[in-house]
C-alpha positions, 0 to 999 in steps of 0.5 A, spaced: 598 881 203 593 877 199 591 884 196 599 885 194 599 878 191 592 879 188 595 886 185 601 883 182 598 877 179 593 883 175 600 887 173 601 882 167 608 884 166 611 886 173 616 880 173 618 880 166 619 887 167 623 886 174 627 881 170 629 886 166 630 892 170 635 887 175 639 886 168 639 893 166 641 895 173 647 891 174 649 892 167 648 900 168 651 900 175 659 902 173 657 907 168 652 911 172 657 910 179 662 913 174 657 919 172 655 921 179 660 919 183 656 914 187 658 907 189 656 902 184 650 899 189 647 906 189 648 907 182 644 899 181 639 901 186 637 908 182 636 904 176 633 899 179 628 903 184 626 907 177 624 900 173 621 897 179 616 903 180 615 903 171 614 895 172 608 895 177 604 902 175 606 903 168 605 897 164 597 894 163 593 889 167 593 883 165 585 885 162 588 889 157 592 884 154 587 879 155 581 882 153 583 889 151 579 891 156 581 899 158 581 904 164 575 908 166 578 915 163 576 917 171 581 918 176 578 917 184 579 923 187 577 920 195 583 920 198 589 926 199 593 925 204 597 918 207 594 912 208 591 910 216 595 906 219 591 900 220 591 901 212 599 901 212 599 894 217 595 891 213 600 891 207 594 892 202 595 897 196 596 903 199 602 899 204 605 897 197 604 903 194 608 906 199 613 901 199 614 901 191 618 908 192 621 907 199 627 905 193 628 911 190 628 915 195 633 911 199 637 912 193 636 919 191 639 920 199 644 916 198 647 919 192 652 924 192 651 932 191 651 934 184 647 936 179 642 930 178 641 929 186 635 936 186 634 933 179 631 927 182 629 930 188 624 934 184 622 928 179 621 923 186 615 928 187 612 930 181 613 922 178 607 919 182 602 924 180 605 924 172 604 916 173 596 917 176 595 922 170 598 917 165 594 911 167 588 916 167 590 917 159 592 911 156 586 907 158 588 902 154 593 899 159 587 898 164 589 902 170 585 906 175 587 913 177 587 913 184 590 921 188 591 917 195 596 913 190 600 919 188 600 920 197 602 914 197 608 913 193 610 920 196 610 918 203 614 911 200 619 916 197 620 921 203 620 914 207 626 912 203 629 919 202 628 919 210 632 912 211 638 914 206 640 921 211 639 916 217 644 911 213 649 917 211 650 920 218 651 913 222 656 912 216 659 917 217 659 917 225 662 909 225 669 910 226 673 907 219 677 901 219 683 904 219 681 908 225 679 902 231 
């Protein structure tokens, strides 16, 4: 928990950027419901979910604002592949990693079919190497370019798509209120 902690307190505008993405989610939520089709809760969690994931991997560490510190333009290749799970139980940085797309994945499971549910499907796979490749290029925001992060925002995303059916199917085997 002290690395999650650490981790957050280097990501300089993770707060602000929740902030506004609970405002942009709340104020967002009846249109997107409307849209897709969605309840209006999935349809917040969807926009929040995406703003959670840009707050805390896409805005530049504390030393790049303070200091003008930059990334190292090279990108950790040691881990493909989940993390341990002695690595998940201690809640460090790969458990966080992984906990930062389990959002996503719920809410792409929970939306109803349609054209945009594949689409998310697809970017909820793609994203998390589209961010490593992002922090790699844009040295200026003094992130790292870490592969065993992309594995662990995948398995979040497959954790939350796999909670979202589990959700969907005891939804539909609970008996309706009309029917008790």
């Amino acid at each position: 928990m002290h690395e999650i902690a650490r981790y957050l307190a280097d990501v300089a505008l993770f707060w602000p950027g929740l902030v506004v993405t609970a405002i942009v989610s709340a104020g967002a939520a009846a249109p997107l419901a409307r849209r897709t089709g969605a309840s209006p809760a999935v349809a917040a969690l969807l926009v929040f979910a995406i703003g959670l994931i840009v707050s805390a991997t896409l805005t530049p560490s504390r030393e790049a604002i303070r200091f003008g510190a930059v990334g190292s333009g090279v990108c950790d290749l040691s881990r493909f592949g989940p993390p341990s799970l002695a690595e998940l139980l201690r809640f460090d940085d790969p458990a966080f990693n992984v906990a930062l797309f389990v959002p996503l994945g719920l809410a792409v499971a929970l939306l109803p079919g349609g054209r945009l549910r594949p689409l998310l499907l697809i970017a909820g796979f793609v994203l998390p190497p589209l961010i490593e490749l992002t922090q790699l290029e844009l040295v200026q925001l003094g992130r790292a370019c870490q592969s065993g992060d992309a594995s662990d925002n995948i398995l979040g995303f497959v954790v939350g798509l796999g909670l979202g059916v589990l959700l969907t199917l005891l939804w539909r085997r609970s008996p309706s209120p009309g029917n008790r």
